[in-house]
C-alpha positions as CSV (number, residue, x, y, z in Angstrom):
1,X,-13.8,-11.9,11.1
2,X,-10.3,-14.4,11.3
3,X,-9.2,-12.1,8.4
4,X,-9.6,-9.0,10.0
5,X,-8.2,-9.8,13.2
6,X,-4.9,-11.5,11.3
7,X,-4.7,-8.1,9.2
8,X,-4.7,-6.0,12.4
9,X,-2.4,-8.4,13.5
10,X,0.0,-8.4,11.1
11,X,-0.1,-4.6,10.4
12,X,0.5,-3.8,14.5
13,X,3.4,-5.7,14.3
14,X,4.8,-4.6,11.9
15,X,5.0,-8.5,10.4
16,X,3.9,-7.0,6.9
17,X,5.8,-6.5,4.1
18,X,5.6,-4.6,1.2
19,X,5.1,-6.7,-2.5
20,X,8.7,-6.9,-3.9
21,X,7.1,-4.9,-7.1
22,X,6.5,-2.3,-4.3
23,X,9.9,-1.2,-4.1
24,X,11.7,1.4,-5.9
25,X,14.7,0.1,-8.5
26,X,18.0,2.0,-8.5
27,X,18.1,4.7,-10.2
28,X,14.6,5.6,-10.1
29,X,13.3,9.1,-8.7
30,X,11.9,9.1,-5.4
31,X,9.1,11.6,-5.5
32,X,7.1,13.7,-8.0
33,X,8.1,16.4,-10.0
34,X,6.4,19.0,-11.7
35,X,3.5,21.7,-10.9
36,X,-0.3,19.8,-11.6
37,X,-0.6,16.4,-10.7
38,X,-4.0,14.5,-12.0
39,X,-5.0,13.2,-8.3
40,X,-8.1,11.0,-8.0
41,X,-9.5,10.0,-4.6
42,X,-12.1,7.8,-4.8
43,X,-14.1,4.8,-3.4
44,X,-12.9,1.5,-3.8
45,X,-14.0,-1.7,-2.6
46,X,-11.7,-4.2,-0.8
47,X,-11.9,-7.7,0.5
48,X,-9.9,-7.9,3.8
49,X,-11.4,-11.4,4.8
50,X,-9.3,-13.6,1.7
């Protein structure tokens, strides 16, 4: 439950950052291009409690 309540935390204030490997390099396109895009939405299980 500590793990939850930090995450909420954290998210509401805004305190968390995104992994360095999260963010774009120079130079690099911003969105997608193109006309089909191979989307998957699925399930997947997480651990929010460490």
């Amino acid at each position: 439950m500590k793990g939850l309540a930090a995450s909420g935390l954290l998210g509401g204030l805004g305190l968390w950052r995104s992994p360095a490997w999260a963010v774009a390099n120079p130079g690099q396109p911003n969105g997608l291009s193109g006309t089909e895009f191979d989307l998957y939405i699925g399930e997947t299980q997480v651990n929010i409690t460490g």
